[in-house]
C-alpha positions as CSV (number, residue, x, y, z in Angstrom):
1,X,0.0,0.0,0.0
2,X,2.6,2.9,1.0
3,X,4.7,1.9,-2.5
4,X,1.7,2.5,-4.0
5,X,0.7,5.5,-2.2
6,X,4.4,6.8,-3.2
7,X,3.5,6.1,-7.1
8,X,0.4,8.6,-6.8
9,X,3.0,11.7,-5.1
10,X,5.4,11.0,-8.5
11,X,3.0,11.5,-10.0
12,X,-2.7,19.4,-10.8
13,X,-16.4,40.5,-27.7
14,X,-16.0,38.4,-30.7
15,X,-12.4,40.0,-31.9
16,X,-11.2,41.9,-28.6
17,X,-10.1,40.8,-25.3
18,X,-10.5,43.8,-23.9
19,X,-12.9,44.2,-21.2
20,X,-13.5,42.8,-17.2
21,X,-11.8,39.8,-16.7
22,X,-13.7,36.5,-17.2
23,X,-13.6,33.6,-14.7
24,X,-12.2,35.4,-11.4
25,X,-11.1,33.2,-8.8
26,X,-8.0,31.9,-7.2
27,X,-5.6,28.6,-7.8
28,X,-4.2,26.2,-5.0
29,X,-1.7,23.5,-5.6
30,X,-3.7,20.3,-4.1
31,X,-0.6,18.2,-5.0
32,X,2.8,18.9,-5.3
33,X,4.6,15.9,-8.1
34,X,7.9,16.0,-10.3
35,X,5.8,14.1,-12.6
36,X,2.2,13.1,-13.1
37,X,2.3,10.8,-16.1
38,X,1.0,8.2,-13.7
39,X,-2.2,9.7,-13.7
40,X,-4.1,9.2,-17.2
41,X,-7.8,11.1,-16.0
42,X,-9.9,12.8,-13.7
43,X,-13.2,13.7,-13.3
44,X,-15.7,14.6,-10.6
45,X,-18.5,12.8,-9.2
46,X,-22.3,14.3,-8.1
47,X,-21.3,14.4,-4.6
48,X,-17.8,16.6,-5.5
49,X,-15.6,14.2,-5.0
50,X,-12.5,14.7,-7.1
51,X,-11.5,11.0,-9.3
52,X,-8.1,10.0,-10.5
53,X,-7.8,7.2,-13.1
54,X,-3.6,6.2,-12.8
55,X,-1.9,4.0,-15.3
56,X,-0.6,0.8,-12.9
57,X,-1.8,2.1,-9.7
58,X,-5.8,1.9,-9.7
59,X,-7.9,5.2,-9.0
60,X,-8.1,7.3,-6.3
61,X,-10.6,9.6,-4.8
62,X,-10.5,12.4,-3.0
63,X,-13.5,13.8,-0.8
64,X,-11.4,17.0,-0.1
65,X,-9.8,16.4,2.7
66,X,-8.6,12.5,2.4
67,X,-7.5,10.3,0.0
68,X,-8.9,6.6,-0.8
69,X,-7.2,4.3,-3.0
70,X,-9.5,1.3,-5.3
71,X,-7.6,-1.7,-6.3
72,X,-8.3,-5.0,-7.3
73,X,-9.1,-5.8,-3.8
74,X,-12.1,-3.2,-3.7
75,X,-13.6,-4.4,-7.4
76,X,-11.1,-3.3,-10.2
77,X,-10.2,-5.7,-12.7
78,X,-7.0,-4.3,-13.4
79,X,-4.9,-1.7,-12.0
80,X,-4.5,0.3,-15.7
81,X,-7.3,2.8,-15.9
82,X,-7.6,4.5,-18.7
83,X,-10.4,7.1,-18.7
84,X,-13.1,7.8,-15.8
85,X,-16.6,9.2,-16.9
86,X,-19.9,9.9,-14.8
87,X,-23.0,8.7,-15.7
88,X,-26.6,10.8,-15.9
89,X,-27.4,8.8,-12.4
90,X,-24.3,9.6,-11.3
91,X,-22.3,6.0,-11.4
92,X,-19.1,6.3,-12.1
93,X,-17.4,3.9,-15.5
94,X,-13.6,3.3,-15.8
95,X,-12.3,2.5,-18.8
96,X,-9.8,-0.9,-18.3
97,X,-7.0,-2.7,-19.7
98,X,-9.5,-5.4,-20.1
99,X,-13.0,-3.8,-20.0
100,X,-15.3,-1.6,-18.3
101,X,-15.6,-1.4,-14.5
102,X,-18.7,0.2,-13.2
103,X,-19.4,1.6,-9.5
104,X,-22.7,2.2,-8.1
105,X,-22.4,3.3,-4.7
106,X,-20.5,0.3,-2.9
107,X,-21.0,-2.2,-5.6
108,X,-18.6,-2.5,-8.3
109,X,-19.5,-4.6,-12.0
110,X,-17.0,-5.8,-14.3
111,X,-18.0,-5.9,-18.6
112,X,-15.1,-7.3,-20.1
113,X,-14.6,-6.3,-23.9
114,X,-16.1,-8.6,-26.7
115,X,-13.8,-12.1,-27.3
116,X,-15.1,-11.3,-31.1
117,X,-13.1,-8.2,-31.4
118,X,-16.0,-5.4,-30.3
119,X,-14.1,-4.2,-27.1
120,X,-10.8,-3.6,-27.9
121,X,-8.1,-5.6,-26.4
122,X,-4.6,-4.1,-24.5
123,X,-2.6,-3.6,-28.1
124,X,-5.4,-1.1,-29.2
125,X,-4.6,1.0,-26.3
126,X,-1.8,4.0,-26.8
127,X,-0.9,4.1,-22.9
128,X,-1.4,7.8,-22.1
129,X,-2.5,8.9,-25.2
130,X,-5.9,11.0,-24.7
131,X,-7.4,9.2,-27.7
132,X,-8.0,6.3,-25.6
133,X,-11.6,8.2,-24.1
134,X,-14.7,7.3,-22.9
135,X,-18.0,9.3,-22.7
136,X,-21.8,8.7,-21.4
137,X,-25.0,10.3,-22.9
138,X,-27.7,11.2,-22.0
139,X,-29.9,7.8,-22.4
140,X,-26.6,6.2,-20.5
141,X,-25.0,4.5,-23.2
142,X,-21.2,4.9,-22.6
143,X,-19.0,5.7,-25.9
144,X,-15.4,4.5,-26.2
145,X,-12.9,6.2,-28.6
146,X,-10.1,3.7,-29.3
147,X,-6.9,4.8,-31.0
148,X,-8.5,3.1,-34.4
149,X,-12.2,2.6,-33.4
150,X,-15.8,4.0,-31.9
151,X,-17.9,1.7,-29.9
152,X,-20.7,1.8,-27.7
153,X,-21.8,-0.1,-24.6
154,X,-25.3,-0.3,-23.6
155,X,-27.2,-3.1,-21.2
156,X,-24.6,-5.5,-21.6
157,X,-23.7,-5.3,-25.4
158,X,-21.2,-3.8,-27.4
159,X,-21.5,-2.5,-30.9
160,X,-18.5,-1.3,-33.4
161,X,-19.3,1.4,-35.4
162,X,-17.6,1.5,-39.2
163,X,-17.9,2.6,-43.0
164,X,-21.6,0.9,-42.9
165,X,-22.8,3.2,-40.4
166,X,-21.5,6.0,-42.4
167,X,-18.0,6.7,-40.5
168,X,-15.2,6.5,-42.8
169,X,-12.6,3.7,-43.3
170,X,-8.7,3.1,-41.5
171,X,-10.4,6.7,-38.6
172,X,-8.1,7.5,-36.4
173,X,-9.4,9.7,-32.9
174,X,-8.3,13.6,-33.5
175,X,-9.1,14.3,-30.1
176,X,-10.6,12.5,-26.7
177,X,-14.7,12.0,-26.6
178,X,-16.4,15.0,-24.5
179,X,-16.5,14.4,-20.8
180,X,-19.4,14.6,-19.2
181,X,-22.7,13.2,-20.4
182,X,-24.5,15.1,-23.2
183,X,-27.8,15.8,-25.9
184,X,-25.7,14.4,-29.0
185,X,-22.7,12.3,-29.9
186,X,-19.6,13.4,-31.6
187,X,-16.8,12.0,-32.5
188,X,-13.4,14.4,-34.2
189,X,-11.3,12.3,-36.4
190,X,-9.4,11.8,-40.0
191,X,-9.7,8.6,-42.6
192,X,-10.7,7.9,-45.7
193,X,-13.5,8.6,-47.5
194,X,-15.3,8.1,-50.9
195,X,-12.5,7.7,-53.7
196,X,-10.1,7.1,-50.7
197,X,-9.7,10.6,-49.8
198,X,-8.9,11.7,-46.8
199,X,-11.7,12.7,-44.7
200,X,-11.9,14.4,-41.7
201,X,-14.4,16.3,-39.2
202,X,-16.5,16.2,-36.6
203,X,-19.0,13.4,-36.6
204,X,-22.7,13.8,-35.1
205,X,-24.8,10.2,-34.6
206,X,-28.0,10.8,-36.1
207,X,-29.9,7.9,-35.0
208,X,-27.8,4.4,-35.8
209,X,-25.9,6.8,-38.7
210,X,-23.3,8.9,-38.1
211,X,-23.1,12.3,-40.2
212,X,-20.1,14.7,-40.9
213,X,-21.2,18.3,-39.4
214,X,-21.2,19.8,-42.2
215,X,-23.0,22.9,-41.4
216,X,-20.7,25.1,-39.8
217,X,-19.6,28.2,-40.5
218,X,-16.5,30.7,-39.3
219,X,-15.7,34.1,-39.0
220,X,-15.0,36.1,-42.1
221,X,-15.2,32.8,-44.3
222,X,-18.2,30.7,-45.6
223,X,-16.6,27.4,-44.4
224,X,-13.9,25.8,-42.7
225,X,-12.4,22.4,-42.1
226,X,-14.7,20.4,-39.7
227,X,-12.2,18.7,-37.2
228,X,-12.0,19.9,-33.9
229,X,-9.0,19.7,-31.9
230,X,-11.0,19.0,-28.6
231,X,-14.7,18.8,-27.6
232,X,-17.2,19.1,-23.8
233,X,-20.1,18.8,-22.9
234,X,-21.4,21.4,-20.6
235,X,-23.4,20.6,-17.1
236,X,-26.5,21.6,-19.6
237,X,-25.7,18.9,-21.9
238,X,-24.6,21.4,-24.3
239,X,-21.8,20.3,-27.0
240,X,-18.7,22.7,-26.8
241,X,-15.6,22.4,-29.6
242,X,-12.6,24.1,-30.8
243,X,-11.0,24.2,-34.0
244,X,-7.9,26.4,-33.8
245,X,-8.7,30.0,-32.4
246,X,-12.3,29.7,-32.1
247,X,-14.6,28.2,-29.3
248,X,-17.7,26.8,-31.0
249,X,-21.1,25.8,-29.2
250,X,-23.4,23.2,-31.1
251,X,-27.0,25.0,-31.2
252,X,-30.0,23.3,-32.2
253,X,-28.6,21.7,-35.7
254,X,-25.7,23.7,-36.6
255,X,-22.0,24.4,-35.3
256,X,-22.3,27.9,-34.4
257,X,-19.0,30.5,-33.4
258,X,-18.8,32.3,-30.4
259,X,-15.4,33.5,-30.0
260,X,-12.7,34.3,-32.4
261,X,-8.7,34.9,-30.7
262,X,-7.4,35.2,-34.4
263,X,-5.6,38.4,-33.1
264,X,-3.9,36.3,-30.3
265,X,-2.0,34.1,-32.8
266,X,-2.9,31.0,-34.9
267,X,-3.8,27.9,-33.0
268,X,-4.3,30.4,-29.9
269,X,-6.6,27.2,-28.7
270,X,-4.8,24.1,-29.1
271,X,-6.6,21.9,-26.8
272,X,-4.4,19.3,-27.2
273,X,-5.3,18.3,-23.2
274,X,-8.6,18.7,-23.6
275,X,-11.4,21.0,-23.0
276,X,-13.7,21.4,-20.0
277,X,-17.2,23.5,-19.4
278,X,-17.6,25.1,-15.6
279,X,-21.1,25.2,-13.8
280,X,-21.4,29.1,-15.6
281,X,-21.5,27.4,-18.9
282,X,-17.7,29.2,-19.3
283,X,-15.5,26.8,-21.6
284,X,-12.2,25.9,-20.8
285,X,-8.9,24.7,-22.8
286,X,-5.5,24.8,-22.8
287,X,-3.2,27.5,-24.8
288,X,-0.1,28.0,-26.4
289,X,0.3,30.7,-23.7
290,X,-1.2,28.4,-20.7
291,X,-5.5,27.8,-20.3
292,X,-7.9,30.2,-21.7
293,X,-11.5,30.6,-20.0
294,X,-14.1,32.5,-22.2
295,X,-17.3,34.1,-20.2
296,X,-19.5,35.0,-22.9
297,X,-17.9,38.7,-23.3
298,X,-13.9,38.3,-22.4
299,X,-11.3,35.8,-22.6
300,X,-9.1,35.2,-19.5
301,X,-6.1,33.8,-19.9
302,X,-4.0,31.8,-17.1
303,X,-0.2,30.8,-16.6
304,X,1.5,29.0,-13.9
305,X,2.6,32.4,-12.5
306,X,-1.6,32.1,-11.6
307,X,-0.6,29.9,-9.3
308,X,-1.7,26.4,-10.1
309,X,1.4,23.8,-10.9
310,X,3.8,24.3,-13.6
311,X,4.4,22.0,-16.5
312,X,2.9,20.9,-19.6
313,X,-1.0,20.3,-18.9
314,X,-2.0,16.8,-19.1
315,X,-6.1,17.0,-18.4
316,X,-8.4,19.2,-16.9
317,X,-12.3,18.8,-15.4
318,X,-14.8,20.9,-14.1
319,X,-16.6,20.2,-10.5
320,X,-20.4,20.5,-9.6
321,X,-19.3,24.3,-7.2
322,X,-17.8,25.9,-10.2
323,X,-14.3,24.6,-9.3
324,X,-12.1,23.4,-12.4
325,X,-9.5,20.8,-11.7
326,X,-6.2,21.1,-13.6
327,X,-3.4,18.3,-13.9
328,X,0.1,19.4,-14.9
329,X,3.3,17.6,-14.9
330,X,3.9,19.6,-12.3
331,X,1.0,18.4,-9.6
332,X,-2.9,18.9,-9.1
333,X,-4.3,22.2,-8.8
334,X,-7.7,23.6,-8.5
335,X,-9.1,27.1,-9.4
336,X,-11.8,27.9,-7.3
337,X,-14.1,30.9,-8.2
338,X,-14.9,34.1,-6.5
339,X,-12.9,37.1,-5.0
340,X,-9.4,36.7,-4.8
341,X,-8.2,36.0,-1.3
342,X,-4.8,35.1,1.2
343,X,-4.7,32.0,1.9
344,X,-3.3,31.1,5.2
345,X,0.8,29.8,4.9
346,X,1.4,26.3,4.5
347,X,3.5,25.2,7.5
348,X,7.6,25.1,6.2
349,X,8.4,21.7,7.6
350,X,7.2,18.7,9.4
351,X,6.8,19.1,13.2
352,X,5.9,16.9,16.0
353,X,4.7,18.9,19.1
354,X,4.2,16.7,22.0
355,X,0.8,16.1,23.4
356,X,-1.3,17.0,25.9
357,X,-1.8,15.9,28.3
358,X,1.3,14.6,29.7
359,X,1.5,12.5,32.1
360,X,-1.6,11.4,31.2
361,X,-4.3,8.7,31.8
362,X,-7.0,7.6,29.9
363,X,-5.8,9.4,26.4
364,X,-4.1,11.9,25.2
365,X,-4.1,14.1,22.3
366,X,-0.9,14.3,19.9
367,X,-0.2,17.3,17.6
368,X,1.9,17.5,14.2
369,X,2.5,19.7,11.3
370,X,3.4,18.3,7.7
371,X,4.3,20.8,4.8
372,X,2.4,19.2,1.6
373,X,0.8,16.7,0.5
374,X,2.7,13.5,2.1
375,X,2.8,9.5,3.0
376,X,2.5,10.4,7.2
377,X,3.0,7.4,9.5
378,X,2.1,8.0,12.8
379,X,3.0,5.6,15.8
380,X,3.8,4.5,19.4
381,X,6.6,2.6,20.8
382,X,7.4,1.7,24.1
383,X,10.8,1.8,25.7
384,X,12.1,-1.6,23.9
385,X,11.8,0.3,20.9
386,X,8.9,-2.2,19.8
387,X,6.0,-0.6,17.7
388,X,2.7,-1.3,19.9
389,X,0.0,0.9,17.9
390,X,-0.2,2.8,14.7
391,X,-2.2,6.0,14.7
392,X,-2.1,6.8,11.0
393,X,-0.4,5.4,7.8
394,X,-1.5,7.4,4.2
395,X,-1.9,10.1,2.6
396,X,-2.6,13.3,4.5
397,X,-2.9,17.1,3.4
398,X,-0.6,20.0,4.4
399,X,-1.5,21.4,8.0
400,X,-1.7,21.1,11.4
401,X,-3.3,17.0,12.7
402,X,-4.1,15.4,15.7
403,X,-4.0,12.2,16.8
404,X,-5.4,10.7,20.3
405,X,-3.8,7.5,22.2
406,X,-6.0,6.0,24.8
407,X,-3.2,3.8,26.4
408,X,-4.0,0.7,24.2
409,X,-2.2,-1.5,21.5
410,X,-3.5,-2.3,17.9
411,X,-5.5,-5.2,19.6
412,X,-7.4,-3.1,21.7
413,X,-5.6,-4.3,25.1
414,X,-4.5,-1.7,27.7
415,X,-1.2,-1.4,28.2
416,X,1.1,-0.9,31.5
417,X,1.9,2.7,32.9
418,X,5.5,3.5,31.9
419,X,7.0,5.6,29.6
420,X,6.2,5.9,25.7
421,X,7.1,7.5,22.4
422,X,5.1,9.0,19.9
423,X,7.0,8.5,16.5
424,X,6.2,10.9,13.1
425,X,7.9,9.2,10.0
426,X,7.8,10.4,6.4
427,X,9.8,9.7,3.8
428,X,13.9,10.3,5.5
429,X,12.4,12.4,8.4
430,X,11.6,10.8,11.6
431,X,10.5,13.0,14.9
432,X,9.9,11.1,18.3
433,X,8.0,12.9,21.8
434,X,8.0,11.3,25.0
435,X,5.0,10.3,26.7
436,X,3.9,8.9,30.3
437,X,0.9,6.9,30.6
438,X,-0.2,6.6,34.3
439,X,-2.9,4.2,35.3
């Protein structure tokens, strides 16, 4: 458990900008990581809590304040995860190494992929590559983008889609399925068409037939390539894309502009991480310059000099409070809307500060400071040096903890008055405070 708690912490206007400044709010670094590659998605659940898919670890959640880790021992088939997404009702899908998992409430369900080829198997999978995806709509089908392939999963059966159902042949996935759960379906990729040309777009399912989007139009121009870069749902349902420096919104039959950064630069919009849509129907995607958030009258733009954790930007989500969660190379962070506001310093290094009281009997209370984000084992030894109970082992968060001790071992006996030590390990550092217990 503790190597595989140490995996997760290697692991956060039309034409003018001018204007108030969209989406205000501040950042916080949640988790501080060299690298985050282990982590492949996130996403967040009806009740808030924030979910991390991880390539060889499992998923985590995270409830704000503590961190649980799901393995194979809690109901995953595997511990490679590839892509998390959120059902209308609220269950939560993971996209597998070897199917889909599904979680509703406690009880977990296990729909491994088709033996006939429908469901692809591990070599379809580009490990870390956002075009392995999943998605849910509205009716609770769940839609998997695989590096070559677009199926669908609904009460217990899988279906491939392909040049019959009017998709063409040898597609390849441009960009990851919306997250979320939306109104329509749509899918961004490239292959060929009629005559073997290349084709490419953004594809709506129109009953059991899939239809290139044809009716879209751009700024200053009658028509423009259909792909799109990256695509979200909203909370609405509403379909969201970008093709490079415009944000598009899907409304009522027709891709429709509603933002143009052409004077920022081409490919202002990349997307290449994704694209998320908060709770104030404001879109989100990543930049050449960092993540851009448009408002409906101003785009904001955001660095790491923002505050949240520098590096390239592997994913981002939106929570059900207007929070957006962002995952960098560089750690977890979350923006959090509203006025701007100090937070209160992070403590500079681990502490252990006794406890009170002491001497004691009947229990006392044991207080300690960590820095960030940590592994924290927290235990008691008597004077042989021998390890009688263990207060805490995991993950905690930066801050001041307590602890109490009521004079017992890990199998609930009393022990003997005498003296004791309180011992605060994590990672190199170990801290140790004397305690009597007095019967």
């Amino acid at each position: 458990m503790r190597r595989l708690l140490q995996m997760l912490l290697i692991i956060v206007n039309v034409f003018s900008a001018a204007g108030i400044a969209a989406a205000q709010g501040s950042w916080d670094i949640i988790l501080d990581a060299p690298d985050a590659a282990i982590i492949t998605d996130i996403d967040v659940d009806h009740d808030g809590n924030l979910w991390l898919a991880t390539s060889n670890t499992g998923v985590y959640r995270y409830d704000g304040t503590l961190w649980r880790l799901f393995t194979v021992e809690d109901g995953l088939k595997t511990l490679t995860v590839y892509s998390i997404a959120i059902d209308p009702t609220g269950d939560i899908w993971f996209m597998t190494r070897y199917g889909l998992n599904f979680l509703n409430g406690d009880t977990w369900e296990f729909f491994p992929y088709n033996e006939s080829g429908i469901g692809r198997q591990s070599s379809e999978f580009i490990l870390g590559n956002y075009k392995s995806s999943m998605s849910v709509d509205n009716n609770g089908t769940v839609w998997c983008a695989f590096y070559s392939s677009i199926e669908s999963f609904k009460d217990g059966v899988w279906k491939r889609y392909g040049i019959i159902d009017g998709l063409p042949s040898d597609s390849f996935i441009k960009c990851k399925l919306p997250n979320g759960s939306g109104k329509q379906v749509c899918v961004s990729l490239w292959g060929l068409g009629e005559g073997n040309k290349v084709t490419e777009g953004a594809y709506m399912l129109n009953g059991d037939t899939w239809e290139l989007a044809r009716e879209i139009t751009r700024f200053g121009t009658a028509e423009m390539p259909n792909l799109f870069s990256t695509l979200a749902y909203s909370p609405e349902g509403e379909l969201w894309g970008t093709y490079r420096w415009t944000f598009y919104q899907f409304i009522e039959t027709a891709w429709q502009p509603v933002y143009s950064g052409s004077h920022l630069g081409e490919n202002i919009l990349t997307g290449e991480s994704g694209m998320t849509v908060d709770t104030e129907n404001n879109p989100w995607v990543n930049s050449q310059n960092g993540i851009s958030v448009y408002d409906g009258t101003t785009l904001k733009e955001y660095t790491a000099a923002d505050g949240y954790a520098a590096g390239n930007i592997i994913v981002m989500t939106a929570g059900k409070d207007g929070e957006v969660w962002l995952l960098t190379e560089g750690g977890l962070s979350r923006f959090t809307p509203g006025d701007v506001s100090v937070e209160s310093p992070r403590p500079k290094s681990f502490a252990l500060n006794g406890n009170y009281p002491n001497p004691f009997n009947g229990s006392t209370t044991i207080n300690y400071t960590i820095p960030n984000l940590s592994i924290v084992t927290l235990s008691v030894y008597n004077c042989m040096g021998q390890k009688i109970r263990s207060l805490h082992s995991g993950l905690q968060a930066a801050g001041s903890h307590t602890a109490v001790w009521n004079g017992t071992n890990d199998h609930g006996e009393s022990v003997s008055s005498g003296i004791y030590f309180s011992r605060l390990e994590t990672n190199d550092i170990k801290l140790t405070r004397r305690m009597m217990y007095l019967k």
